[in-house]
C-alpha positions as CSV (number, residue, x, y, z in Angstrom):
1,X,-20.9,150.6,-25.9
2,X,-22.8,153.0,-28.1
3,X,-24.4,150.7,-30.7
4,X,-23.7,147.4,-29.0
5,X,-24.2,146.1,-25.9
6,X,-20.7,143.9,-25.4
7,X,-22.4,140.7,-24.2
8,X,-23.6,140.9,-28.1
9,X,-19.7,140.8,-29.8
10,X,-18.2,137.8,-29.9
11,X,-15.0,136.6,-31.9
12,X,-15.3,133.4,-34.0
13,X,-12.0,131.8,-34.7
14,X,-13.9,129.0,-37.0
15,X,-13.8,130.9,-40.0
16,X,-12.2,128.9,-42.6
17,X,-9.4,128.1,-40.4
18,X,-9.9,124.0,-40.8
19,X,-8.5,124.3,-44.4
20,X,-5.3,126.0,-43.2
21,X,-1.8,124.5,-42.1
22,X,-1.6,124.4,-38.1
23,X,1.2,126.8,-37.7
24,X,-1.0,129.2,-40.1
25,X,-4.2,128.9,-38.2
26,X,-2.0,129.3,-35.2
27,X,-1.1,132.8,-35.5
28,X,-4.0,133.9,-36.6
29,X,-5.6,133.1,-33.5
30,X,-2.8,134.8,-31.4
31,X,-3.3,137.5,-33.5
32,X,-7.7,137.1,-33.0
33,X,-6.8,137.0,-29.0
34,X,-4.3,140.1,-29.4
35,X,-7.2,142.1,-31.5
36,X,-9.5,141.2,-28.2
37,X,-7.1,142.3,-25.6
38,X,-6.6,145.9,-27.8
39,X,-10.2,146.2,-27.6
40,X,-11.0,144.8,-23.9
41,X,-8.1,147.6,-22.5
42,X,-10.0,150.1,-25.0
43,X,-13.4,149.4,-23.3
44,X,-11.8,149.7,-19.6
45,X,-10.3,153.1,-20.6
46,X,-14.1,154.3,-21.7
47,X,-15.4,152.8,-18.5
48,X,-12.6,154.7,-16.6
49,X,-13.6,157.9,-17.9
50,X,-17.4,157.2,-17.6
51,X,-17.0,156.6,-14.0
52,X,-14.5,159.7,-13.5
53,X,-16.8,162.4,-14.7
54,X,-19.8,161.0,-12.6
């Protein structure tokens, strides 16, 4: 990554989330693990083209 290195970024799903109703908390973490996916696929694509143009 440009400004990060990605062993650095990290999501943490304890952010409030013990105050909340279970089926609450619940989605927000599928939605947490969705928002990871988008961004692991993301980072694949860059390393695609990184290793293409080599």
């Amino acid at each position: 990554m440009k400004y990060v290195k990605l062993e650095c970024i990290y999501v943490d799903a304890d952010c409030g989330m013990n105050f909340l109703p279970r089926d609450v908390a619940r989605e927000r973490l599928k939605y947490m693990v969705g928002g990871v996916k988008i961004v692991h696929e993301e980072l694949e694509k860059e390393e695609a083209l990184k290793a293409s143009s080599l």
